[in-house]
KEPA-442105 format. One record per residue: x, y, z of N, C-alpha, C in turn; residue in one letter. Coordinates in pm, whole numbers, padded with zeros to 5 digits, always signed. Each point is the difference from the previous one (the first is absolute). Layout:
REM residues N
XYZXYZXYZa
...
REM end
This chain:
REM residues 265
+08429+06388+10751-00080+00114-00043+00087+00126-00001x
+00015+00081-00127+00028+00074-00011-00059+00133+00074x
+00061+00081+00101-00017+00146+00046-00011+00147-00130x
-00107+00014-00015-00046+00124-00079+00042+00136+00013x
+00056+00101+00010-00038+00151+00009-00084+00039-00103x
-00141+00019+00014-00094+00039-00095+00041+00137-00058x
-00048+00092-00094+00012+00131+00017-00040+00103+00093x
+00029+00092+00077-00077+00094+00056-00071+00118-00075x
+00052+00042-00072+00030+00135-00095-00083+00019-00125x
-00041-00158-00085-00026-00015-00112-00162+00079+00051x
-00029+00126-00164-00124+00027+00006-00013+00154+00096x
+00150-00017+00036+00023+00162+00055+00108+00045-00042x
+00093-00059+00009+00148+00071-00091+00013-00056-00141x
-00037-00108-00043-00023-00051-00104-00159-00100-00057x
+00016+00007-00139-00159-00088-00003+00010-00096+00071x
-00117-00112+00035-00003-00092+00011-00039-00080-00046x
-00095+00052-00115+00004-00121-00131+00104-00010-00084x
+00016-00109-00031+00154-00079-00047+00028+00102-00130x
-00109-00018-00120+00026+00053-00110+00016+00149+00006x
-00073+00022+00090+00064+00208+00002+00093+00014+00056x
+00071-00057+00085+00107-00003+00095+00131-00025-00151x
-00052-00124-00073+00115-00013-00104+00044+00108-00071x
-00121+00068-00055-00040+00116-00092+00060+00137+00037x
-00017+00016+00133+00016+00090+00090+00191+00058+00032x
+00064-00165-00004+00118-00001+00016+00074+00028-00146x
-00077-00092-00104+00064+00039-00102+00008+00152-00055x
-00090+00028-00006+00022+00160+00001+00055+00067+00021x
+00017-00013+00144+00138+00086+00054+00113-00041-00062x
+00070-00130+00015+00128-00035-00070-00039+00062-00191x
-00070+00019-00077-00013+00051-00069+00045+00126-00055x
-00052+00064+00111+00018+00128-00032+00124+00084+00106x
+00079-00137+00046+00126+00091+00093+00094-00010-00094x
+00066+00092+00019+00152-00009-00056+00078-00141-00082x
+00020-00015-00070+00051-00122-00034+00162-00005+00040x
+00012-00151-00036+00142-00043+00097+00147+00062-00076x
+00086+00033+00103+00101+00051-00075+00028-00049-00102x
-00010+00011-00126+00090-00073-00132+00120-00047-00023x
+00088+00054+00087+00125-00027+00063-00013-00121+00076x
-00078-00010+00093+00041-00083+00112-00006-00165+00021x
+00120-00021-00035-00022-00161+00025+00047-00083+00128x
+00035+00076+00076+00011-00084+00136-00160+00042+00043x
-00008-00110+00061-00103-00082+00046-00009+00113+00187x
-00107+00087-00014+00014+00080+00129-00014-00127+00115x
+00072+00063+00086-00009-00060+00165-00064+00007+00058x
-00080+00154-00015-00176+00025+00093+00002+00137-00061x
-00126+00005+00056-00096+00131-00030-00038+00045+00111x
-00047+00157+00042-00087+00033+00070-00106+00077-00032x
-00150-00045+00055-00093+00038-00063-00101+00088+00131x
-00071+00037-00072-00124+00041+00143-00103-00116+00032x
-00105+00028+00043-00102-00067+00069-00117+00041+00038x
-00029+00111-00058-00173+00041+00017-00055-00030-00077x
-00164-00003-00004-00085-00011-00085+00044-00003-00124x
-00045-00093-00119+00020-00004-00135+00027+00136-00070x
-00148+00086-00011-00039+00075-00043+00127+00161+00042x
+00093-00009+00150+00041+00089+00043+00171+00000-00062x
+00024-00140+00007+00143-00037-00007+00008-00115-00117x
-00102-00089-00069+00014-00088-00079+00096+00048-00098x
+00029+00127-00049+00079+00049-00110+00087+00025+00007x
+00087+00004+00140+00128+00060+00054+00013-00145+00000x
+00018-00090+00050-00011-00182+00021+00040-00018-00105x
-00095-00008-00121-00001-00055-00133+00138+00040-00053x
+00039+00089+00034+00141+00067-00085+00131-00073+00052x
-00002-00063+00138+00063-00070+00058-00005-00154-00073x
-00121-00023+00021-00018-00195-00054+00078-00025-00168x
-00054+00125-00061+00010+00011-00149+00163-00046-00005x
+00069+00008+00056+00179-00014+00001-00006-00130+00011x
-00054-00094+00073-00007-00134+00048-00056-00102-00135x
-00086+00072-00078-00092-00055-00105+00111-00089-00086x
+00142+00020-00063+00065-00041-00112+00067-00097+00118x
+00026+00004+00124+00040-00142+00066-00075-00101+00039x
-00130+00034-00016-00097-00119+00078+00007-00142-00003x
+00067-00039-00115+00043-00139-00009+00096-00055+00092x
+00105+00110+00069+00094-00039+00069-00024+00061+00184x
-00099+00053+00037+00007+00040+00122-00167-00146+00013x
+00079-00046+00103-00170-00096+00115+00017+00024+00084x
+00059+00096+00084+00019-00024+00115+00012+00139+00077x
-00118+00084+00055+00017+00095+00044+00008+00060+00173x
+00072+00102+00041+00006+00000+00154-00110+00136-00021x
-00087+00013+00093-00098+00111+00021+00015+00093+00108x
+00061+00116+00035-00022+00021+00108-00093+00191-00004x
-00076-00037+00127-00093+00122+00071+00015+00022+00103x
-00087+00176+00004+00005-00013+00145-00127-00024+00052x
-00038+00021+00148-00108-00092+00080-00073+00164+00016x
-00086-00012-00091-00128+00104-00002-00102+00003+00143x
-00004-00191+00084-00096-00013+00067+00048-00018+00155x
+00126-00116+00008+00015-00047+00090+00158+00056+00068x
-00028+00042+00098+00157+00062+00065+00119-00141+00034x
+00103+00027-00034+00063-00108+00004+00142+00016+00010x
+00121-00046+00045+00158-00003-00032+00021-00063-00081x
+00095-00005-00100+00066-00115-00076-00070+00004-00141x
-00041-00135-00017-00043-00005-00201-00089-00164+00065x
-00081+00005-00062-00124-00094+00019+00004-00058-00136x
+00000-00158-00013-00005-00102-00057-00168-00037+00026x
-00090-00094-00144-00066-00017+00073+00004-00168+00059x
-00133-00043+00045+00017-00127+00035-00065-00077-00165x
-00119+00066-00071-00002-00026-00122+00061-00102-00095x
-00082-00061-00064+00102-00077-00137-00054+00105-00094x
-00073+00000+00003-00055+00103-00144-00039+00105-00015x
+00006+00137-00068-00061+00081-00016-00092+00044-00097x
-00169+00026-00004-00053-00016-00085-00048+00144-00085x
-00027+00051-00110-00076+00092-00055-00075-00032-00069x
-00096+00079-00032-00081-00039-00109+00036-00026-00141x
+00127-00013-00033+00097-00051-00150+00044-00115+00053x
-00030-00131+00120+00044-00092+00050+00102-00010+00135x
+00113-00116-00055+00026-00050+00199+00156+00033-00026x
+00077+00046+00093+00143+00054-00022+00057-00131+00114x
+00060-00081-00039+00057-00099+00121+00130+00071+00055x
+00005+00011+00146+00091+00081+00087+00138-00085+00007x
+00096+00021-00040+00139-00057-00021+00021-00067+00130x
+00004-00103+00061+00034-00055+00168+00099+00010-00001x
+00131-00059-00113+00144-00036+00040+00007+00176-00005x
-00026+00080-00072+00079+00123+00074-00032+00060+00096x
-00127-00019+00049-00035+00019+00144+00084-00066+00086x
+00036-00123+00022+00088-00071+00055+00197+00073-00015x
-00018+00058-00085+00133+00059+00029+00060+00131+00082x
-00192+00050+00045+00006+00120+00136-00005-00070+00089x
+00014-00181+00036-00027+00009+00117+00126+00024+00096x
-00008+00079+00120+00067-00010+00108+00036+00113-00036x
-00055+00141-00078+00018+00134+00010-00071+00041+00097x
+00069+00074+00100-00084+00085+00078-00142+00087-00022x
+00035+00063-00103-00101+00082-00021-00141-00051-00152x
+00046-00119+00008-00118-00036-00049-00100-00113+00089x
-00147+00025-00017-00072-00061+00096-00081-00068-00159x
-00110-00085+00072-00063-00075-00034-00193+00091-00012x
-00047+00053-00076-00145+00040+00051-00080+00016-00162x
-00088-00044-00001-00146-00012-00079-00084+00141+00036x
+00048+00033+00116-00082+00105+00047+00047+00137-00071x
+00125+00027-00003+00029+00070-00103+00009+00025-00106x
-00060-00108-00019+00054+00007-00187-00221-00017-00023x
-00090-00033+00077-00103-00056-00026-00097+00131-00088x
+00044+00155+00044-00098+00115-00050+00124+00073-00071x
+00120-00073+00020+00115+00130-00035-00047+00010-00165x
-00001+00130-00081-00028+00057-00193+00117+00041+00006x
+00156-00004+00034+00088+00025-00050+00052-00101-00096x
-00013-00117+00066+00036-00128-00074-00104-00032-00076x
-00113-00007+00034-00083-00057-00083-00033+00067-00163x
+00031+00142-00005-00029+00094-00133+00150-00070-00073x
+00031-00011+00035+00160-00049-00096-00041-00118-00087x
-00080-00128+00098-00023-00115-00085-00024-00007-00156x
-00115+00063-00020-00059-00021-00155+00079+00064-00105x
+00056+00108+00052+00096+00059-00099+00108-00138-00025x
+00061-00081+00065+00093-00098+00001-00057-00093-00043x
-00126-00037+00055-00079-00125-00076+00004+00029-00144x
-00043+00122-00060-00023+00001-00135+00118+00021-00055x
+00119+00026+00050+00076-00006-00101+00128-00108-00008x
-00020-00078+00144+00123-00117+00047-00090-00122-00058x
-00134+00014+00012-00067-00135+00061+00035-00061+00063x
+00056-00162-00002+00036-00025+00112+00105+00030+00077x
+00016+00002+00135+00150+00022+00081-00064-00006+00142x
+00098-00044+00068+00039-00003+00147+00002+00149+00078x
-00080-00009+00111+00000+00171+00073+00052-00049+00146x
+00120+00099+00015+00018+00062+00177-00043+00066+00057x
-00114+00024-00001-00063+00118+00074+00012+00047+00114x
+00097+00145+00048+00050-00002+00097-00057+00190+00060x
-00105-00004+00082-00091+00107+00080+00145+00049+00144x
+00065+00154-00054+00079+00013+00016-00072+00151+00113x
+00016-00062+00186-00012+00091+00084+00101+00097+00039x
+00023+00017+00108+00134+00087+00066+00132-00046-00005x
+00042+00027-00105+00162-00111-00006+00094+00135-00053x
+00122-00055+00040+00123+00162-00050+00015-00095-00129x
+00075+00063-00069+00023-00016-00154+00108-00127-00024x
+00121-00011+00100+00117-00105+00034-00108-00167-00009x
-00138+00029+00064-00093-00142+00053-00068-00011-00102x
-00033+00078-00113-00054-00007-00132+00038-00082-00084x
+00159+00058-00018+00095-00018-00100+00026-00133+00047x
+00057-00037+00113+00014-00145-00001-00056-00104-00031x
-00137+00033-00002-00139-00100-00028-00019+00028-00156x
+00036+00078-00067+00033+00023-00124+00087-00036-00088x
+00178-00047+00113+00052-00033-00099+00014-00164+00037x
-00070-00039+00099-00015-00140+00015-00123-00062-00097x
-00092+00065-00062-00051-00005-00135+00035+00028-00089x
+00144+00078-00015-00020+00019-00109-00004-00065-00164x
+00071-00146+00042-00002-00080-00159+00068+00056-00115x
-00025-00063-00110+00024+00007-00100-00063+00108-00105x
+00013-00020-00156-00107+00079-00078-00094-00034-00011x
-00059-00108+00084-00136-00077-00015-00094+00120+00104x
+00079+00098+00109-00086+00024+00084+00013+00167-00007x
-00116+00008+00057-00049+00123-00060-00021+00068+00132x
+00040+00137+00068-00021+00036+00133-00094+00170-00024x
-00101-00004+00041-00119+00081+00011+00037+00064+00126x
-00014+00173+00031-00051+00070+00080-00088+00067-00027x
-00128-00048+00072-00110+00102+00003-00018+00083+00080x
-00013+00159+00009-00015+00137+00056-00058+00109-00100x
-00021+00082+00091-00105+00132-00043+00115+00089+00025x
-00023+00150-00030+00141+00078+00011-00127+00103+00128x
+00011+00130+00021-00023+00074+00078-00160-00005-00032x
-00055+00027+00160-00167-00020-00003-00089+00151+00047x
-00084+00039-00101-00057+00117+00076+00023+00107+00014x
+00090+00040-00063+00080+00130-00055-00087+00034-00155x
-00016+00155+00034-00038+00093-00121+00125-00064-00071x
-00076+00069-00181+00064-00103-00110+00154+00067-00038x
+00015+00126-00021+00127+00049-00018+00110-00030+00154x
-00055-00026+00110+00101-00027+00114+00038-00123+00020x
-00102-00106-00081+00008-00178+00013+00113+00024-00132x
-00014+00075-00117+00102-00014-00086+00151+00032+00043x
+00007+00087+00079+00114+00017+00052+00060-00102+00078x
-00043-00038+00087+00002-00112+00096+00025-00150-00037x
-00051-00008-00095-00033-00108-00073+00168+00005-00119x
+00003+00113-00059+00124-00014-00087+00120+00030+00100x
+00009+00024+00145+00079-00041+00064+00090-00169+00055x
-00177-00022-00014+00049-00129+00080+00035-00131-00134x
-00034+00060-00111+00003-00083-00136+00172+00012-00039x
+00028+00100+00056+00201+00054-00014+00031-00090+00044x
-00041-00034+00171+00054-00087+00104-00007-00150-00029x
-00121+00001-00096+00001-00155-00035+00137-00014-00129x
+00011+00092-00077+00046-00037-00127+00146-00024+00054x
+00070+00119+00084+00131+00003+00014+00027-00105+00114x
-00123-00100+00048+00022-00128+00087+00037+00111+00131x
-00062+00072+00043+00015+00060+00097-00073+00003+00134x
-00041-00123+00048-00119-00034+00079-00002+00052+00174x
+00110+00064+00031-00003+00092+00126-00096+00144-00022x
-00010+00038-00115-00057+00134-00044-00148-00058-00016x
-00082-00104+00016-00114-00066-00042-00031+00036+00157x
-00086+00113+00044-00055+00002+00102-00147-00072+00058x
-00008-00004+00159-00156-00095+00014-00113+00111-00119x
-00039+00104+00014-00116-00012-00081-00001+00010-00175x
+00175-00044-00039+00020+00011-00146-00069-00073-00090x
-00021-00116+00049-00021-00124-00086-00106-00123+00128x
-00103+00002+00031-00067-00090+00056+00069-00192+00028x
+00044+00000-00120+00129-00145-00026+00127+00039-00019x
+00036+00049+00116+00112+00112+00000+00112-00137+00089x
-00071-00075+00051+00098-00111+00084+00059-00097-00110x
-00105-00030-00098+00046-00118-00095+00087+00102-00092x
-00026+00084-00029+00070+00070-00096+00119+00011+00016x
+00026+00051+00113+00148+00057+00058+00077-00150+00034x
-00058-00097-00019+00072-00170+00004+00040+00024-00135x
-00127-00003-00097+00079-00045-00087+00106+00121-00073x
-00029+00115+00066+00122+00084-00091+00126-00039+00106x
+00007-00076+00110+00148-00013+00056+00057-00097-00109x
-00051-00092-00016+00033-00073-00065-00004-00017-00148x
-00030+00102-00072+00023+00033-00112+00150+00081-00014x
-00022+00096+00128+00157+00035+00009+00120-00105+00033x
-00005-00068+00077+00063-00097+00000+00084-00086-00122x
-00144-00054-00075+00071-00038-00140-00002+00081-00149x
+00008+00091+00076+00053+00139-00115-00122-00016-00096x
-00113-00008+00011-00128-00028-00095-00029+00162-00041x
-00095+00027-00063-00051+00184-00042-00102-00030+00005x
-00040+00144+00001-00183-00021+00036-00036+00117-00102x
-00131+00003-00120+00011+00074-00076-00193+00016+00013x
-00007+00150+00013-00127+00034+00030-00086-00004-00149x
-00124-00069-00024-00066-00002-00056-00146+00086-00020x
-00045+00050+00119-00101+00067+00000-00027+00077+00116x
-00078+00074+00059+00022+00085+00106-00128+00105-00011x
-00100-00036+00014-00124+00066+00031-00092-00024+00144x
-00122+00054+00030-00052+00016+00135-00179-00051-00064x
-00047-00034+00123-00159+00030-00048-00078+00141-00075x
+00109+00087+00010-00085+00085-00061+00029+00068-00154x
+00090-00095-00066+00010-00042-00105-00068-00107-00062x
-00051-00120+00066-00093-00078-00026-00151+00004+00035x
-00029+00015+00089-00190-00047+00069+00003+00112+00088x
+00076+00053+00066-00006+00076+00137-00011+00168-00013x
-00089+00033+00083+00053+00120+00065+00097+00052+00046x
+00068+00114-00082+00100+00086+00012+00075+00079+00102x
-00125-00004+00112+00015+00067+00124+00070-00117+00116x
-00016-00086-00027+00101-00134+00084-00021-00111-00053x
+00118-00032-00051+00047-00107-00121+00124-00083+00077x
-00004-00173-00066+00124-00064+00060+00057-00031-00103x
+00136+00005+00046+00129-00026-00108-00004-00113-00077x
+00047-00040-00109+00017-00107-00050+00154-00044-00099x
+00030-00072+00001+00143-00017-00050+00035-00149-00082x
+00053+00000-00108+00020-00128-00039+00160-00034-00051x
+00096-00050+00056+00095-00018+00016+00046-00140-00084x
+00099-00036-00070+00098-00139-00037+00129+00003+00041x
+00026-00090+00044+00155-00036+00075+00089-00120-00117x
+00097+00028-00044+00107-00115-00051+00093+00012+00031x
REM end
């Protein structure tokens, strides 16, 4: 018998009927930015946000839209968040085979789970990953445009950036695999001071500068700063795609959270 992670989220950050959820997603990739015309390497990852559809679905969409002209060649994606619910060290695997949304069942990659084993800082828990919407808002955008593929879903607690990156580049694979950071940029800041703040810490991502990524810069500020070590590492670039707050989309102006959508090759 297969182990489930149902959705938590569906019907609050996104629909939960299947066909508006489709509708819902297409839209956004619609109307974001289209993919460089230039670009034919096949990106390495993206970073996207993670709130509500309606707050961040459009900052997201501008991210996935780059992924759209490879979909034939990426099945195989690594996910990582941070832990909205549960306090924790390290990066949480779940115990899971599957992850489900209302667009269907995502089967959880085992052999690359099997290649963290005997890392320190990764543990084993369902419990983290069971209410976490960092990971879970990412799915349908990937469902609709990968269909099928293999997920690592990896709920990323108190770890320095060195314990990231390792668990990152022990996934990292081929062009088949696709590496996701999901984060929010600054939370709760009036809208002209989140812009500032926010196009600070968007510098720090571009120029792979992940010591300047402070705790309240980026909420997935642990997975992030993994994967920009290791983007520096293999001399990869990171090229900003979009860069708005809630109060450019759905939100009130008076305290708005950052949003950012990033591609790495």
């Amino acid at each position: 018998m297969n182990q489930i992670r149902q959705p938590a989220v569906a019907g609050m950050f996104y629909p939960a009927d299947k066909q508006s959820l489709k509708d819902e997603v297409h839209q956004y990739l619609e109307q974001a930015h289209p993919a460089h015309a230039e670009q034919k390497m096949i990106p390495k990852g993206i970073i996207v946000p993670h709130a509500g559809y309606i707050y961040s679905g459009p900052i997201a969409a501008s991210a996935y839209k780059q992924i759209i002209p490879f979909k034939d060649t990426i099945n195989r994606v690594v996910l990582l968040g941070p832990s909205h619910r549960v306090a924790f060290s390290g990066l949480a695997v779940p115990e899971s085979d599957v992850f489900n949304t209302p667009l269907g069942s995502i089967p959880i990659d085992q052999k690359g789970i099997q290649l963290l084993s005997g890392l320190s800082q990764v543990i084993t828990s369902d419990q983290a990953h069971r209410d976490e919407h960092s990971l879970e808002v990412q799915l349908p955008f990937l469902q609709e445009i990968l269909g099928e593929f293999s997920l690592i879903p990896l709920v990323v607690g108190e770890a320095e950036r060195h314990e990231v990156a390792e668990v990152i580049n022990r996934l990292w694979g081929d062009e088949h695999t696709l590496i996701v950071i999901s984060t929010d940029l600054s939370h709760f800041h009036e809208y002209n001071e989140a812009k500032q703040l926010d196009r600070a810490t968007s510098d720090a991502i571009v120029n792979l500068k992940p010591d300047l990524i402070g705790y309240d810069d980026a909420c997935g500020r642990n997975g992030l700063k993994g994967l920009l070590t290791v983007a520096e590492e293999k001399n990869l670039s990171v090229d900003i795609l979009d860069l708005r707050n809630s109060g450019d989309t759905a939100g009130d102006k008076s305290r708005v959270v950052g949003y950012g959508a990033y591609v790495i090759h």
